[in-house]
N, C-alpha and C positions, 0 to 999 in steps of 0.2 A: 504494500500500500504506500511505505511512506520511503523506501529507498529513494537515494538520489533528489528527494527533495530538496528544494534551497529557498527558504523565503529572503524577501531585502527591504529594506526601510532605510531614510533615509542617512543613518551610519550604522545600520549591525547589518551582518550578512548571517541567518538563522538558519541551520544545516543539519539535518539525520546524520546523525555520524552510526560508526559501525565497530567491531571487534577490535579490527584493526589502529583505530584511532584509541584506545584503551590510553596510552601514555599523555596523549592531551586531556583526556578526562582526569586520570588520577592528580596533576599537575594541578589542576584548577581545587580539587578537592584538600591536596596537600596544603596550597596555599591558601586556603579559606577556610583549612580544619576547627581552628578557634571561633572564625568570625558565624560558623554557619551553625556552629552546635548549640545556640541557642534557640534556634527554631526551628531544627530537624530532630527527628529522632536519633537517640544513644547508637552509634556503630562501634561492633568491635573491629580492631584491629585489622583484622582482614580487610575490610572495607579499602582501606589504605595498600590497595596494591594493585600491580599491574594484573594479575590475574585477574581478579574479584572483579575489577573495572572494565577488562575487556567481554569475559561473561558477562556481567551486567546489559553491556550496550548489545549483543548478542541477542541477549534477551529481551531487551526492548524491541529492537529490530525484529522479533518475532513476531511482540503482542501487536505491535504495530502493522504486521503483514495480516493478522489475522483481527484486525480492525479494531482491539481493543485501548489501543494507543497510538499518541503524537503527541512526539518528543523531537523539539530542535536544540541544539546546542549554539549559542552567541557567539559572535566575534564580530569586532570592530573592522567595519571596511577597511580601514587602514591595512590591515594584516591580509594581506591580498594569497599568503599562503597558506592561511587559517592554522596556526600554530598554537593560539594563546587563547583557551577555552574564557570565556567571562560571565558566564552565565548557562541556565538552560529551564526550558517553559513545555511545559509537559499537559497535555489532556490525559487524565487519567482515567482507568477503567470506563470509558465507552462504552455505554449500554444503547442498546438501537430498541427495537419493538415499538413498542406505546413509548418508550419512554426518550428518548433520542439524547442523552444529556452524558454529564462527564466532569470530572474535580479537575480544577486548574491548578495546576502550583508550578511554582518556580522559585528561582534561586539566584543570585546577581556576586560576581567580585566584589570582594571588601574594596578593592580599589577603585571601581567606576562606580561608586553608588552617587546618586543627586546627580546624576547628568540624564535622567530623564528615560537611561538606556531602557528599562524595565517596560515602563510603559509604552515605550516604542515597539519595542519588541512584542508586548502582549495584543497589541491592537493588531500585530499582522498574524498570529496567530489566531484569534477570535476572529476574523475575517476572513481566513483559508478554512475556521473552522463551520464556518455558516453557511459560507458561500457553497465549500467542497465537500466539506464530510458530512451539510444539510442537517449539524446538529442545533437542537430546539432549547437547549439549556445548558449553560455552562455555571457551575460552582461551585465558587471559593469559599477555605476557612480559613479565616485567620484569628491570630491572637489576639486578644483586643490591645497589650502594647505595643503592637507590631505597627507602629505608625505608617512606615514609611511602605510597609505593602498595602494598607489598608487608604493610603493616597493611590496607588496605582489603579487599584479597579473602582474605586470611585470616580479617577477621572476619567473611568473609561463606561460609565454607567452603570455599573453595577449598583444592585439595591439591596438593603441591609431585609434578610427575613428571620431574625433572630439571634439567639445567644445560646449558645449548644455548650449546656454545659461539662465541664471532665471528658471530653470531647476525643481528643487526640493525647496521645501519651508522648511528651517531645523532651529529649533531653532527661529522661527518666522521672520524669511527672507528668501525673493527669492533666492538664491544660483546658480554659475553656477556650472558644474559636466564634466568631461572630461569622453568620455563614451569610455571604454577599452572593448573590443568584443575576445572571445578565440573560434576557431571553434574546431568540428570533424571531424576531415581529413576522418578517417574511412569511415564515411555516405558521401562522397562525390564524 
């Protein structure tokens, strides 16, 4: 489904990556080990290797051929050899039938936060996601400290339907999550 894919915006260039690319993914994770473990779930050890990472993307690249997923990985146009992972924005678990919808989440470099990349990047994902994969509902949870995610899909319309509490377990606690819902007017 999602091979070969490449979304663009006006500075990320957003890419399916695969097995092979496993050392730019671990790289990005290396270096944002600290910055990220506040709002991901606890990883052991393994997490942090080339193995783990190349299986990983392996296995996206599956759920993804078998339409349960779409996952790009960021990089700055500048990087015109796509070297230097900075992010990655993921629809998860895709459910079709009656239901057409899917959890958004993503993830940004400690080092390009507040340049907007985030929200660049999701708007072209929500757009390949309506337009092409004709899904009806996309939604996010986040933290309610989580400011600076909870500006992103706000200013991309998302609407607040609640407060889910003990929600997600992140970082080795139960967490609540304000769950922001964006439809497809289109399909309705």
């Amino acid at each position: 489904m999602s091979k070969g894919i490449s979304l663009e915006s006006s500075r990320l260039t957003l890419r399916v990556l695969d097995a092979p690319d496993g050392a730019k993914v671990l790289d990005f994770f290396l270096r944002n080990k600290d910055f990220l473990k506040e709002w991901e779930t606890a990883r052991e050890d393994s997490f942090y290797t080339l193995d783990y990472q190349a299986e990983q993307l392996a296995e996206e690249l599956r759920r993804a051929e078998e339409g349960r997923l779409f996952k790009v990985w960021l990089f700055e146009k500048a990087d015109r050899n796509f070297e230097r992972v900075i992010g990655s924005i993921a629809l998860n678990d895709i459910v079709r039938g009656c239901f057409h919808s899917c959890f958004l989440g993503y993830r940004l470099d400690k080092g390009v936060t507040n340049r907007g990349y985030m929200t660049e990047g999701v708007e072209q994902v929500l757009f390949y996601a309506f337009n092409e994969l004709k899904l009806h509902r996309i939604e996010a949870n986040i933290m309610p400290h989580n400011a600076a995610s909870l500006r992103v899909v706000e200013k991309l319309g998302f609407y607040n339907e609640g407060l889910a509490t003990k929600y997600l377990k992140i970082n080795g606690r139960w967490e609540d999550h304000i769950h922001k819902v964006l439809r497809n007017h289109a399909l309705e």
